[in-house]
Structures are given as C-alpha cells and as structure tokens.
N, C-alpha and C positions, 0 to 999 in steps of 0.2 A: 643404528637407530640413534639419533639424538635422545640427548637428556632431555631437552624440553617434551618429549612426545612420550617418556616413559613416563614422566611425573604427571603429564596430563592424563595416561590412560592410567596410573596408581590414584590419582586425584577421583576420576572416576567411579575407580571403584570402591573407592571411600564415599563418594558421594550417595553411591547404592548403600551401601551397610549404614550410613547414616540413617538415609531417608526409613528404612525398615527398623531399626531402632527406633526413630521417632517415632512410627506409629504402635511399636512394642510398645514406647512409653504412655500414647495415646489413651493406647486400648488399657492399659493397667491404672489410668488414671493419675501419671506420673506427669503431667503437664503441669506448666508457671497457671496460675492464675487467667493473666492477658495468654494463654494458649500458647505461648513461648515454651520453650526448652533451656536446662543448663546445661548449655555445649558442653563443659566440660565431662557432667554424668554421660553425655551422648558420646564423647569418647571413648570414656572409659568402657561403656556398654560394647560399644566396636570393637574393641581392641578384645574386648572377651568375647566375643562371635566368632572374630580374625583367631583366635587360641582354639577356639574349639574347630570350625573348621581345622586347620594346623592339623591337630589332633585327628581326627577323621581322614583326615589324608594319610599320615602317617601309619594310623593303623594299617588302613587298606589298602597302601602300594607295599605290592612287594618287594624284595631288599635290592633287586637288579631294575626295578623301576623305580626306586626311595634310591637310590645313585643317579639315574638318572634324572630325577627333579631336580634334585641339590643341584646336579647341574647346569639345567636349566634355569632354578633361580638365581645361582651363586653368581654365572657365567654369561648370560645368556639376555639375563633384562627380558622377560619373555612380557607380551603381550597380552591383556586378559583375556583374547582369542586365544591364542599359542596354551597358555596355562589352561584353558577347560578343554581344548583340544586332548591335551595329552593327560588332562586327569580322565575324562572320560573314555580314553584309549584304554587307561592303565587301571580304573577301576568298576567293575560290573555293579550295572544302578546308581552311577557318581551322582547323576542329580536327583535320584529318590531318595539316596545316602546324606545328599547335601540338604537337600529340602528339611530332611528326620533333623539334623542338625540347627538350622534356624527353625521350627515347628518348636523344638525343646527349649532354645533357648526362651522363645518366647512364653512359654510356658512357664518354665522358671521365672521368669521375670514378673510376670504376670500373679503367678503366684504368692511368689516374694512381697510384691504391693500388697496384696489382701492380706497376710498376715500381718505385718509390718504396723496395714492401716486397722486391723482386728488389737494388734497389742498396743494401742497410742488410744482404744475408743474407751 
C-alpha cells in the first residue's frame, strides 16, 4: 500500500474525530463568536478521544490479540477497514464499547464548559 493512501485514509479519520469534536465543542458552547473553531483546542480535543479510544482498546484486547494489533499497527499500516475489522473480531460490543467512549467524552467536555462558564459568571 503506498504511503499516499495511508495518509489519506489516516487524514480521514482525523477528519471524523474532528468533525465530532466540533460539534462537542458546538454543543458545549465552545464556538468563536463568527461560529469558527480554534483548530488548535480542536486537536488537542482529538488527540484526547484518539487516548481514550487507545485506552479502551487496550484494556479489552486480550494479551495474544494486544500482540497482534501492535502488529498490525506497528507492521502493517492497516487500513481504517482492516483496523475495526479486527477490533470488532477481538473485542465483544467494540462499537457499543466505542460509542460509551465518545458519549463520555463528550460529556466531559460538555461539562467542563458549564463549570468553567459557572466559575468565570
């Protein structure tokens, strides 16, 4: 598989975890003014989805399927088909698991703003 077609289906699915962050940020009232976003909080927010995921995988593959992902990711460049393919193989309710996963985050998130905008009023 070329490099250009990994980075486009990684680009991808940065494009998904974006787009759901923004509207985390939407919904929490965390918009610019003009309804913009600062890309940058909109990484950072990814990049803690991407951890927690991470995290959730980890826990719930077991140790001779937590071998075989490493090498699947290490070795492999898998696909974002290939990758839910074999989480879903390797973990029972991956995407109800996954779902609880983004649901909390945005929860947190969510909740975060109200406080935040509770301590500032």
């Amino acid at each position: 598989m070329g490099l250009e077609i990994v980075n486009s289906q990684t680009q991808q699915v940065n494009d998904v975890l974006r787009a759901f962050v923004r509207q985390v940020m939407k919904d929490a009232g965390l918009a610019n003014a003009d309804g913009s976003y600062d890309e940058s909080y909109v990484d950072r927010l990814r990049e803690q989805l991407e951890k927690r995921i991470g995290l959730m995988v980890m826990q719930e593959l077991k140790p001779a399927a937590l071998d075989a992902y490493a090498k699947i990711i290490y070795e492999e460049k898998p696909t974002p088909e290939r990758l839910a393919t074999f989480l879903q193989e390797n973990i029972v309710d991956f995407q109800i698991k996954q779902r609880d996963v983004f649901d909390q985050f945005a929860k947190g998130v969510i909740e975060s703003s109200k406080a935040m905008k509770k301590a500032l009023a």
